[in-house]
VOPAGU-2260 file (C-alpha; in pm, 1 decimal, decimal comma):
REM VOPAGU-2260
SITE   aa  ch    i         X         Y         Z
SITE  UNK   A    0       0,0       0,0       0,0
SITE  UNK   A    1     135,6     329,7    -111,0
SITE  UNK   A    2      90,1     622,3     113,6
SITE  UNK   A    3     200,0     958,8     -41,3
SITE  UNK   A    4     194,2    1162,5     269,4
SITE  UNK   A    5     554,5     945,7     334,6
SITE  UNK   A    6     848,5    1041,0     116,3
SITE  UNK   A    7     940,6     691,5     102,3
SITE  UNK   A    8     575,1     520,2     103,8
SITE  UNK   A    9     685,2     307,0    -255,7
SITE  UNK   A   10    1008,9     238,4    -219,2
SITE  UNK   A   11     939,5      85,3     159,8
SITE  UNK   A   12     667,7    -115,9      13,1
SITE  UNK   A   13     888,8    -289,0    -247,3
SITE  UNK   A   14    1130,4    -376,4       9,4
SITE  UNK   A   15     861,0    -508,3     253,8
SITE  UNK   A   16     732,3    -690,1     -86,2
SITE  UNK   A   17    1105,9    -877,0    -121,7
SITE  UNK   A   18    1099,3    -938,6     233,2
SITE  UNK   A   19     798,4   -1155,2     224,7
SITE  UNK   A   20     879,9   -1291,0     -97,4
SITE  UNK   A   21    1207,4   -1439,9      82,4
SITE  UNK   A   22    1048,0   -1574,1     348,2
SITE  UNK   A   23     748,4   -1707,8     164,5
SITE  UNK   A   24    1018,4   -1920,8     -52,7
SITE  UNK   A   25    1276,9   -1986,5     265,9
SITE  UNK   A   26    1019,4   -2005,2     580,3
SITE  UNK   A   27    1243,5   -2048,0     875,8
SITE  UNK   A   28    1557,0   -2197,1    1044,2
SITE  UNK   A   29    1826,8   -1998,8     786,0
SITE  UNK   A   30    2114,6   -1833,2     897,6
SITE  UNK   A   31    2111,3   -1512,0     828,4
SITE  UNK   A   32    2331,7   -1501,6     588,0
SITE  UNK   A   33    2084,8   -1720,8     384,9
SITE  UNK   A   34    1854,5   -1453,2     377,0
SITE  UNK   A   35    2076,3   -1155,2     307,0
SITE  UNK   A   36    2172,3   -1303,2      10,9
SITE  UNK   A   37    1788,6   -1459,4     -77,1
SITE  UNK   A   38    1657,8   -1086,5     -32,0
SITE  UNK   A   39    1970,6    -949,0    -242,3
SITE  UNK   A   40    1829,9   -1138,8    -514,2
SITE  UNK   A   41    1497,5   -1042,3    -486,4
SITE  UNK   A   42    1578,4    -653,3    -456,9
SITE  UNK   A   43    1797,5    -712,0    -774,9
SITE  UNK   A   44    1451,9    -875,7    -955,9
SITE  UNK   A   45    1255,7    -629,0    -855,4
SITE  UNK   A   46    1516,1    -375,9    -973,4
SITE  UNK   A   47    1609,4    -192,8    -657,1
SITE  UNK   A   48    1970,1     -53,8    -608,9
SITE  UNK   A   49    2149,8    -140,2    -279,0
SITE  UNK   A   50    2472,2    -221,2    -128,3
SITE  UNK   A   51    2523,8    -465,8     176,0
SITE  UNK   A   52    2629,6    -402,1     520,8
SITE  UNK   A   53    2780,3     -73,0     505,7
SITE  UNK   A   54    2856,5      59,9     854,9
SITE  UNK   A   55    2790,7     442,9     940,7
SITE  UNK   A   56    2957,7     616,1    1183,8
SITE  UNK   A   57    2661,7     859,5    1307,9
SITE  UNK   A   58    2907,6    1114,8    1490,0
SITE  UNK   A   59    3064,6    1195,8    1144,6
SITE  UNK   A   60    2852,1    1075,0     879,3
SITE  UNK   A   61    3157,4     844,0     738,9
SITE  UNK   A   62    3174,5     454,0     699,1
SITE  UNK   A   63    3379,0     243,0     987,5
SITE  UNK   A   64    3699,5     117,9     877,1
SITE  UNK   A   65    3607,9    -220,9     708,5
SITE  UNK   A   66    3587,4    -538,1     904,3
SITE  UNK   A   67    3883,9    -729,7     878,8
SITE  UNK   A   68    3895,7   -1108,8     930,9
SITE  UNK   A   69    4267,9   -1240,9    1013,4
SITE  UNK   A   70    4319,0   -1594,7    1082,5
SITE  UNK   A   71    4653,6   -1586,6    1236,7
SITE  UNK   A   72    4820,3   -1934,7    1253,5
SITE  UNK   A   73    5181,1   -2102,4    1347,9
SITE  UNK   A   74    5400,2   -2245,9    1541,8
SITE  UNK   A   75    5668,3   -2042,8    1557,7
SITE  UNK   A   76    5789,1   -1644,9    1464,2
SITE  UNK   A   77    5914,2   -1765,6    1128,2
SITE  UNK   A   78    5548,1   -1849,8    1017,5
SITE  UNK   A   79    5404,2   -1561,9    1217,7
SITE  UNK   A   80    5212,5   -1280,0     960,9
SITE  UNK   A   81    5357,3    -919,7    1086,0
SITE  UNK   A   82    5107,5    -660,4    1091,7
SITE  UNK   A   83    5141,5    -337,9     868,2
SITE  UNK   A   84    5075,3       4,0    1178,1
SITE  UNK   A   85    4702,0      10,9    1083,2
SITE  UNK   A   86    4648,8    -309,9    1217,2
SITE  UNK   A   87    4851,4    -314,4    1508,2
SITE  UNK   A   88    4651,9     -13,2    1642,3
SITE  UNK   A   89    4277,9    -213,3    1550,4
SITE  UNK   A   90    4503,8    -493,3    1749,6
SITE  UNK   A   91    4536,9    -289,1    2059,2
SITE  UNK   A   92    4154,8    -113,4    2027,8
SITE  UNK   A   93    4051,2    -485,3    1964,9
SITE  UNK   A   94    4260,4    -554,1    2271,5
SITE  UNK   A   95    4130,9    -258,9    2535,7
SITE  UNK   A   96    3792,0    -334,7    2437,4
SITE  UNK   A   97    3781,7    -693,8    2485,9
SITE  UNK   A   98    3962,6    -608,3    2851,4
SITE  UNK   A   99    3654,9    -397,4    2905,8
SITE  UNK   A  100    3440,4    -591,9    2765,3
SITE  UNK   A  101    3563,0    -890,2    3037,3
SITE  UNK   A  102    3484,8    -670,6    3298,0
SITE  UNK   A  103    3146,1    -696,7    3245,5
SITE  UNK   A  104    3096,3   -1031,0    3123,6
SITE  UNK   A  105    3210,7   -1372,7    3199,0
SITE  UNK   A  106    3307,1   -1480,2    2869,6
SITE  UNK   A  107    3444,5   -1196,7    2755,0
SITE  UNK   A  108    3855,0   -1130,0    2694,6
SITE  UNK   A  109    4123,9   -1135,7    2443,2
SITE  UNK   A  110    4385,8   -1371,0    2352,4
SITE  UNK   A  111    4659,9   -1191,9    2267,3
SITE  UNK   A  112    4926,3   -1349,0    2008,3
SITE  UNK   A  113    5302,2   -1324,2    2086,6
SITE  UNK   A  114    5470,2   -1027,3    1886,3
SITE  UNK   A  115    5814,6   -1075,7    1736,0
C-alpha cells in the first residue's frame, strides 16, 4: 500500500514486498546469511539498487573502517604474519575493548598473540 503523505511510502513497500517474498520461498531456520543473500536477489529482480552491510559512523557521517577477518596461525615467529601500523593499532583497540568488555561479562577477553 502506497501512502504519499511518506516520502518513502513506494520504495518501503517494495522492500517489505522482497521481504515476504524471501520468506514465503525460505520459511524459517536460515542463517542469516541465507537470507541476506535470498533478499539481495529479490531486490535485484525487482530492480532496486542497494549495497550490503555498510557501517555508518553517526558522529561523522563516514563509513567504519572495514571489518577485517585475520586468521593468524603457526608455530613459531618464522610463520608468524607481521602486521602493517594500521592493524597493530585495531590490534590494541581490539585488545582494550575486549579487557573492558571482560569486565562486564564472563566470557568476555582477548587472547593476545606473541609479537616478534
Amino acid at each position: 500500500m502506497i501512502n504519499e503523505q511518506y516520502q518513502y511510502s513506494e520504495l518501503t513497500g517494495k522492500i517489505i514486498g522482497c521481504a515476504m517474498e524471501v520468506h514465503r520461498i525460505l520459511g524459517n531456520g536460515f542463517q542469516e546469511v541465507i537470507y541476506q543473500r535470498a533478499m539481495a536477489i529479490e531486490m535485484t529482480k525487482q530492480g532496486l539498487s542497494f549495497s550490503r552491510e555498510h557501517e555508518i559512523n553517526p558522529e561523522i557521517g563516514e563509513p567504519y573502517l572495514k571489518k577485517i577477518e585475520v586468521v593468524l596461525m603457526g608455530k613459531n615467529n618464522e610463520e608468524a604474519l607481521l602486521l602493517p601500523p594500521y592493524l597493530e593499532q585495531a590490534y590494541e583497540q581490539a585488545e582494550k575493548f575486549c579487557n573492558l568488555l571482560s569486565k562486564r561479562v564472563r566470557s568476555g577477553g582477548f587472547i593476545k598473540t606473541a609479537s616478534i
